[in-house]
C-alpha positions as CSV (number, residue, x, y, z in Angstrom):
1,X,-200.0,-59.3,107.9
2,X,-202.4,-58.6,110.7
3,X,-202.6,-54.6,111.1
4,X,-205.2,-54.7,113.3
5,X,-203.0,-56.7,116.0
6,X,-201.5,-54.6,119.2
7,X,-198.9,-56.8,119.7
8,X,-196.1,-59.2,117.7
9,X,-193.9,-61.5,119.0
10,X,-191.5,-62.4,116.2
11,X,-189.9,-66.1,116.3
12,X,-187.0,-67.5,114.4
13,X,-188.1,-70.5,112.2
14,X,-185.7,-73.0,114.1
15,X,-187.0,-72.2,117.4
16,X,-190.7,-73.0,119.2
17,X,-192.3,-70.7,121.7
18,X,-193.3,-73.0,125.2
19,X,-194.9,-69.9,127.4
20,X,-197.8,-68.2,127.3
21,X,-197.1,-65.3,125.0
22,X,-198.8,-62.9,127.5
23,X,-196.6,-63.4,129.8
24,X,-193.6,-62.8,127.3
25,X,-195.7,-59.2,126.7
26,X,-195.9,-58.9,130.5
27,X,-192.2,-59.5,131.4
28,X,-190.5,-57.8,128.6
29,X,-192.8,-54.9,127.5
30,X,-195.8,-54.1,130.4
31,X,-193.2,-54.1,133.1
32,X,-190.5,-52.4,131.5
33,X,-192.6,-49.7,129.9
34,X,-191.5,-50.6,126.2
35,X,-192.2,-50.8,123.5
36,X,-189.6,-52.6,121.5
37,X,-187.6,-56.0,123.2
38,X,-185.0,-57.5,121.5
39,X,-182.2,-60.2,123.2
40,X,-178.8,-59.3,122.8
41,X,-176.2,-61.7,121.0
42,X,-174.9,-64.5,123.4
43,X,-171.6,-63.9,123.0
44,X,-170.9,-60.6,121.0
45,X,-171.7,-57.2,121.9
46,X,-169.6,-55.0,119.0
47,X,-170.6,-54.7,115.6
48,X,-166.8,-54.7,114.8
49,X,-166.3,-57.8,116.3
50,X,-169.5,-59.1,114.8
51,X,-168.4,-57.6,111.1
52,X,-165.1,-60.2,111.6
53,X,-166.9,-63.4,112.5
54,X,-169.5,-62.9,109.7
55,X,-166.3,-62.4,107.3
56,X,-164.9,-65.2,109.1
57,X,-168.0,-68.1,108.8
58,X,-168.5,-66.9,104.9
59,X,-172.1,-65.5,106.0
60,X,-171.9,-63.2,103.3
61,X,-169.2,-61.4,100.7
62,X,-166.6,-59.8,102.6
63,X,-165.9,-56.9,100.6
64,X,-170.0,-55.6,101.1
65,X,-169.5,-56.5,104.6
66,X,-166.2,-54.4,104.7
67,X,-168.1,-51.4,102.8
68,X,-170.9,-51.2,105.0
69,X,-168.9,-51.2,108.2
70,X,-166.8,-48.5,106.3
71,X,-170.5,-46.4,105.8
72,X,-171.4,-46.2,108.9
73,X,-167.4,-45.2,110.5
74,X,-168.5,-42.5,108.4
75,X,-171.9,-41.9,110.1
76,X,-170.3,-41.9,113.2
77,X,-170.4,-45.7,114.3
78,X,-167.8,-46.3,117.5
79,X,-166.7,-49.9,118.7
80,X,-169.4,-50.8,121.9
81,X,-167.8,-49.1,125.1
82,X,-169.3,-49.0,128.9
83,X,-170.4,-45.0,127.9
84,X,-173.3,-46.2,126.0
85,X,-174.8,-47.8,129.1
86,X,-177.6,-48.4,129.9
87,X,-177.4,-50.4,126.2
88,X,-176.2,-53.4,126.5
89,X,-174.9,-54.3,123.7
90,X,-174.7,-53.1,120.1
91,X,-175.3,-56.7,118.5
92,X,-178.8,-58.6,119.1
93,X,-179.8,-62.2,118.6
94,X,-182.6,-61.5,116.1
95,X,-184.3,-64.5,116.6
96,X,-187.0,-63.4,119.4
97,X,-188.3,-59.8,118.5
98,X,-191.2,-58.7,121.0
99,X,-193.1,-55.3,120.1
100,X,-195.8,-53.3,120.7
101,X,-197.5,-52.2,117.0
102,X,-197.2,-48.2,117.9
103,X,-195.7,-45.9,115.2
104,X,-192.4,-45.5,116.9
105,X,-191.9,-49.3,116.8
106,X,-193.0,-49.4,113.3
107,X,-190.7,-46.8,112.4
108,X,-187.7,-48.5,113.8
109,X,-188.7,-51.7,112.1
110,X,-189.1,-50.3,108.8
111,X,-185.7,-48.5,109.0
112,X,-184.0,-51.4,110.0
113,X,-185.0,-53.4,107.4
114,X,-184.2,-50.4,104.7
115,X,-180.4,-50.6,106.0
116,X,-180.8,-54.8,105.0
117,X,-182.4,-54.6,102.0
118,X,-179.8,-51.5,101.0
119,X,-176.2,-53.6,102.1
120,X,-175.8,-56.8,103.4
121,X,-178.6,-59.2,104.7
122,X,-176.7,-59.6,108.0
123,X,-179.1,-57.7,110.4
124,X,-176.9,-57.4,113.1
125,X,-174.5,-54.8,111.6
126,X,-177.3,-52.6,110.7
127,X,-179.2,-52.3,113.6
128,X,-177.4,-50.5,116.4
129,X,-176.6,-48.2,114.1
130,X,-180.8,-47.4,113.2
131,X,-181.2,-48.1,117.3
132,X,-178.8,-45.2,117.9
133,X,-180.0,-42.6,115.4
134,X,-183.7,-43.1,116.4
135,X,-182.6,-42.4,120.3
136,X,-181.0,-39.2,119.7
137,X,-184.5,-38.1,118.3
138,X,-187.2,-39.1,119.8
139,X,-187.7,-41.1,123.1
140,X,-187.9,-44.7,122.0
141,X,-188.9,-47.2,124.6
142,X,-186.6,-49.8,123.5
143,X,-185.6,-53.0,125.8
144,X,-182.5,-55.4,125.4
145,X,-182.7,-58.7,127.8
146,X,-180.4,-61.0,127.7
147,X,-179.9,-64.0,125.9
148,X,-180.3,-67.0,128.4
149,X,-183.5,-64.8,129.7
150,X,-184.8,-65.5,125.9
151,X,-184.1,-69.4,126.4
152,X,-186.7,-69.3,129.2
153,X,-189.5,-68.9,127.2
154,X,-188.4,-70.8,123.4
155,X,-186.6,-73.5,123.1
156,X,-184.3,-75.2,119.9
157,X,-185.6,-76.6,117.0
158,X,-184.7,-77.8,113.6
159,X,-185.1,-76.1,109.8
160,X,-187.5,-78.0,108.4
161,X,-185.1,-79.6,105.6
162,X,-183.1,-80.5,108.2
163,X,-185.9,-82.5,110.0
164,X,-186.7,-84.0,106.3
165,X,-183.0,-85.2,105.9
166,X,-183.2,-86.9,109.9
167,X,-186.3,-88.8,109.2
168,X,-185.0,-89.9,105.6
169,X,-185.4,-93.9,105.3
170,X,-182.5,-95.8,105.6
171,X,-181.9,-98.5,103.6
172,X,-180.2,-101.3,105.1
173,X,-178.6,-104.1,103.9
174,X,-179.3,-107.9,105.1
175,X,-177.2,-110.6,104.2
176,X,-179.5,-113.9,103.2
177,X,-179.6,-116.6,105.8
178,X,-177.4,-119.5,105.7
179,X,-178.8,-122.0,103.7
180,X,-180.4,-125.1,105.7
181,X,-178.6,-128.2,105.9
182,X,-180.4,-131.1,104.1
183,X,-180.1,-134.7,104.4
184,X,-179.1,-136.4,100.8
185,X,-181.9,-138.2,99.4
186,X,-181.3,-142.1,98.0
187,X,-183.2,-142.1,95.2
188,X,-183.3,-145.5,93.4
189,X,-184.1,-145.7,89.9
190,X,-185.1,-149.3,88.5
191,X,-185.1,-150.5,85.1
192,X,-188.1,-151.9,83.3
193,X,-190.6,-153.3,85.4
194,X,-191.4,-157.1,85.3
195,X,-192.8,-158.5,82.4
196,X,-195.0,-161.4,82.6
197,X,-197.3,-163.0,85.3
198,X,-195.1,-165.8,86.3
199,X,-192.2,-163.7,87.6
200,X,-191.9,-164.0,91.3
201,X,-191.0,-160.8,93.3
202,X,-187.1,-160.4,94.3
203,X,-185.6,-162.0,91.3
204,X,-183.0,-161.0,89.1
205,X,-183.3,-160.3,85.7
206,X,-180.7,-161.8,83.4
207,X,-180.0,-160.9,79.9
208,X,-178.9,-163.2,77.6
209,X,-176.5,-162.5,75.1
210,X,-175.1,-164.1,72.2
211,X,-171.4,-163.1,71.0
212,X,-169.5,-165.9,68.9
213,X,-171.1,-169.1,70.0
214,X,-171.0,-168.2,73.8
215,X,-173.7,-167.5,76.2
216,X,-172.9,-164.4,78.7
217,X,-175.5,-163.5,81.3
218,X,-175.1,-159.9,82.4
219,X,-177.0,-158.4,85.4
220,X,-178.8,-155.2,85.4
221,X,-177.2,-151.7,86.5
222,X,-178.3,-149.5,88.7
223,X,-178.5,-145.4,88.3
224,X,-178.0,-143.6,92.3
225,X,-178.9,-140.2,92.4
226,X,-178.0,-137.7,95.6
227,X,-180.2,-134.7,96.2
């Protein structure tokens, strides 16, 4: 991506560097004369062991897994013992990856990445097994610091679909208020208005009827509505 660049410092997506990158260069390559830095896994240190809890969280399919550890019995891989010291460990955290661009660097980088592209995608099988064959040939400054030395200089973040799913709108529901008490409303609702300019205000309007010779007055009704 940028081959005219000395130097690389290699970050997992999830994580977010909070140093000054030269002194990540300074601490793990300048003063260590090396130039490959890599932390080691915080918790495993043998590809065996590693191999089982891959199987175990369903990283990949175990039978590949299986026939790649078998590959490399055959090439002469050994479970992680105190005779390999001064290596640490056989299993690295491959989220941090600090390097110096010289060809020896390169070349381990390329080969590494053959073994992932040619078995499983699970780096950490693959790479003590590249680390160890390039040592027994040429002199490969390599470095592996430990992992809370590599929580120094980056700290945690999320996958970005992760970070889209925690600031996803949440819809919430709200009940409607209780509706407001109202006074009922008298609403009176006269009959037909007076007729005639002779009628004085406040009296009564009779009716008169006629039914078989008999004169029946009848007062007017009324209508009450409530609102």
């Amino acid at each position: 991506m940028v081959p005219n660049a000395h130097y690389s410092i290699w970050l997992d997506g999830k994580l977010e560097l909070v140093v000054d990158p030269y002194q990540i260069l300074e601490r793990f390559l300048w003063r260590k004369n090396a130039t490959f830095a890599i932390s080691k896994h915080y918790r495993r240190f043998d590809v065996f062991v590693e191999a089982e809890a891959n199987k175990a969280a369903g990283k990949y399919e175990n039978a590949s897994i299986d026939f790649q550890i078998e590959f490399y019995k055959n090439e002469g891989l050994t479970p992680y013992t105190e005779a390999k010291l001064p290596l640490i460990s056989d299993v690295p955290e491959g989220c941090v990856i600090v390097r110096e661009h010289v060809p020896i660097s390169d070349l381990f980088t390329c080969l590494w990445f053959n073994e992932v592209d040619r078995f499983t995608s699970r780096d950490q099988i693959s790479f003590s097994t590249v680390r160890d064959k390039l040592l027994s040939r040429v002199d490969f400054h390599f470095l592996m610091f430990l992992d809370c030395e590599r929580r120094n200089f980056v700290v945690q973040k999320y996958h970005r679909d992760i970070l889209e799913r925690l600031v996803a709108p949440v819809a919430i529901a709200l009940s409607p208020p209780p509706p407001l008490e109202t006074l009922p409303e008298k609403v009176a609702r006269r009959g037909p208005g007076r007729r005639g300019r002779d009628r004085r205000p406040g009296s009564r309007r009779h009716r008169k009827v006629v039914a078989g010779g008999r004169d029946i007055n009848m007062e007017a009704n009324y209508t009450v509505l409530f609102v």
